[in-house]
Structure formats: structure tokens, C-alpha cells
matplotlib code that plots the C-alpha trace (Angstrom):
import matplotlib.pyplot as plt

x = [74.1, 70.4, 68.3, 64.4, 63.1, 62.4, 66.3, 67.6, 65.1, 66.9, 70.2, 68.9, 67.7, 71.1, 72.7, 72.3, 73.5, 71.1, 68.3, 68.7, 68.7, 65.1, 66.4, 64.4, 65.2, 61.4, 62.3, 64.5, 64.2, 65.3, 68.0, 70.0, 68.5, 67.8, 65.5, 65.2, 63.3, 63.8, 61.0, 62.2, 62.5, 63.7, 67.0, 67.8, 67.8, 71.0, 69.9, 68.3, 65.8, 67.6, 68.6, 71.9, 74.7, 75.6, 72.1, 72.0, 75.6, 74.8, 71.6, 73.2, 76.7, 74.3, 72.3, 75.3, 76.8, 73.1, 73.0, 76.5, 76.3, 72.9, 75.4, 78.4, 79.2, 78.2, 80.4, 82.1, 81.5, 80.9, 83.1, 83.0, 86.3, 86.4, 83.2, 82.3, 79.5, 78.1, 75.2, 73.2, 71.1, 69.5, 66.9, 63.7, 60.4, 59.1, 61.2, 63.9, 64.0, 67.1, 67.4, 70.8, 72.7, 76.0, 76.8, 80.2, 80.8, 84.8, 86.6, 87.2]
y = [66.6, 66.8, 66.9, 67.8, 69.9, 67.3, 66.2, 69.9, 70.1, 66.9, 68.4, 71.6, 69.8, 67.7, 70.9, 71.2, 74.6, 75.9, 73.5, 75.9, 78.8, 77.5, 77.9, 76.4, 75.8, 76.6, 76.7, 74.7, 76.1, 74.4, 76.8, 75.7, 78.7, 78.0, 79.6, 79.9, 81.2, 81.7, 82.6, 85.5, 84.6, 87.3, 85.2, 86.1, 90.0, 92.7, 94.1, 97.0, 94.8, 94.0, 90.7, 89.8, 89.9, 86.5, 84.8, 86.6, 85.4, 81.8, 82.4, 83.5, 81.1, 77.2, 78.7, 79.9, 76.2, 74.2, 76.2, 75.1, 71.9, 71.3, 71.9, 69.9, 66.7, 63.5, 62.8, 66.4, 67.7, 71.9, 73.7, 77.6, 78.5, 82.5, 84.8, 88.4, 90.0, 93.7, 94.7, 98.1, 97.8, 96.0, 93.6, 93.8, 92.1, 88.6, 86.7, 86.6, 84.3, 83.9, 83.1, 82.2, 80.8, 80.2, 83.1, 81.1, 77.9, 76.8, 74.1, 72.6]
z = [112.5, 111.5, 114.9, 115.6, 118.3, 120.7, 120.9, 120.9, 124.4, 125.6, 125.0, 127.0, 129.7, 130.0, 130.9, 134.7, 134.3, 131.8, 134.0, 137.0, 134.7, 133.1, 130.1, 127.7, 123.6, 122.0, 118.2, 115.7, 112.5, 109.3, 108.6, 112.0, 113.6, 117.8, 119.2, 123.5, 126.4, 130.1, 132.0, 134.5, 138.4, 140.7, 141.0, 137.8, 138.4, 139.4, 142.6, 140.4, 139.0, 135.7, 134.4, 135.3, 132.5, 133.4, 133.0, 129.3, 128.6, 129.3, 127.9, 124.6, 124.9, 124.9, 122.2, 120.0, 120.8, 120.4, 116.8, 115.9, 117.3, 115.1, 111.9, 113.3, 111.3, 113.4, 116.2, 116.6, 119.7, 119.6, 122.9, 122.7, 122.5, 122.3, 123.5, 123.9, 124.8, 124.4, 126.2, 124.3, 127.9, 130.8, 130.3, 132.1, 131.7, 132.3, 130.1, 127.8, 124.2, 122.2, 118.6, 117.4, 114.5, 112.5, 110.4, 108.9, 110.2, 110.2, 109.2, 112.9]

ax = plt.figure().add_subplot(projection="3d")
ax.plot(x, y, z, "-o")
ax.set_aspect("equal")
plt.show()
């Protein structure tokens, strides 16, 4: 499915999950690659002042999916079926971006 920037921001801001979030997609690059931001709100932050695992998960999960789904064949819909994530450390700072893409696509 070949898409622009504009209609991968649509696609974002149809989420009403990722729309509370303020996650925001900010790249497309002509290798598939996705490329997001969120802008940091104290709602987003563990009660020590890191981001919350969750917000990065979701963060990192619509981009993975927005990436795949820019590679999908017209009229496949992309569903994450199987995810794990590992966290080296907290996050802290004023935002966080995202860049992800498809490493090996499948057959389904």
C-alpha cells in the first residue's frame, strides 16, 4: 500500500487511543520507515517522573503496525498479533520520537 505522510497522520489521528496519547507520526520515509513523536505531559509519567512503560509500548506497538501497514498489499488490514517489549531504562525528557520498520515482512 503506497501512502504519503499526510494519510499516515490521518491514520494516527483516527486512533482515539494514540489521540489522547499525542502521539503524532512526523516522518515517512521511502523505505517504509515511520517515524513518531509524543510531546511529554505529566500524565504520561510513573509516579518517579519517568515515562510510563505503557505510553512507550503503545507508542512503539501503532508505529510497528503504521510501518507494516505502509507495506501491506491493498485491502489487508495489519493487527499485531504477538508483542514484547524490553526496556534498557526509563525515559525522561520532553518528548519521545519513534522510528520503526519491517525487518521481514510475512506472507499473511
Amino acid at each position: 500500500m503506497k501512502i504519503d505522510l499526510p494519510t499516515l497522520q490521518r491514520f494516527f489521528a483516527s486512533a482515539p487511543f494514540m489521540v489522547d496519547l499525542g502521539v503524532q507520526a512526523t516522518g515517512l520515509g521511502d523505505d517504509g520507515r515511520v517515524h513518531t513523536r509524543i510531546d511529554l505531559q505529566p500524565r504520561h509519567r510513573q509516579h518517579s517522573g519517568v515515562v510510563h512503560a505503557g505510553v512507550m509500548a503503545a507508542m512503539a506497538d501503532h508505529s510497528m503496525g503504521a510501518a507494516a501497514q505502509v507495506q501491506a498489499p491493498e485491502g489487508l488490514l495489519v493487527l499485531t498479533a504477538e508483542f514484547k517489549v524490553n526496556l534498557l531504562r526509563g525515559a525522561r525528557g520532553d518528548w519521545l520520537e519513534c522510528e520503526a520498520w519491517v525487518v521481514k515482512p510475512g506472507r499473511q
